[in-house]
C-alpha angles and dihedrals in degrees: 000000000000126000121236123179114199134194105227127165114260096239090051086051100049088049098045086048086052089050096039094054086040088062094039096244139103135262084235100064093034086061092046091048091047085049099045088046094054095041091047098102100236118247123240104277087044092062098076113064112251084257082063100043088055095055096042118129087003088122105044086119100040117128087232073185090058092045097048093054083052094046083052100044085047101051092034 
């Protein structure tokens, strides 16, 4: 297990304290899981923000010739 000392202000740290004793655990393993959870790389899906993933697979159909002349008539 590896030591980290961070700089925090003194009203996040009381809070997180206050979350942290609500949840039963301790500041200590809320920040490991944050940390473990933001330097985990992302997984295909993962890489496209939720917007994206909604959209996903919406234009398969789509005429992309169609919507270029259309690009082009709008930005002449």
């Amino acid at each position: 297990m590896s030591k980290l000392t961070l700089s925090v202000d003194e009203g996040v740290s009381s809070r997180a304290k206050r979350y942290a004793r609500e949840r039963g655990v301790s500041v200590s393993e809320m920040v490991e899981a944050y940390l473990s959870a933001v330097a985990t790389p992302p997984s295909g899906a993962d890489l496209d923000p939720p917007i994206l993933r909604s959209v996903r697979g919406s234009l398969k159909k789509a005429d992309m010739a169609a919507y270029r002349r259309h690009l082009a008539a709008k930005f002449r």
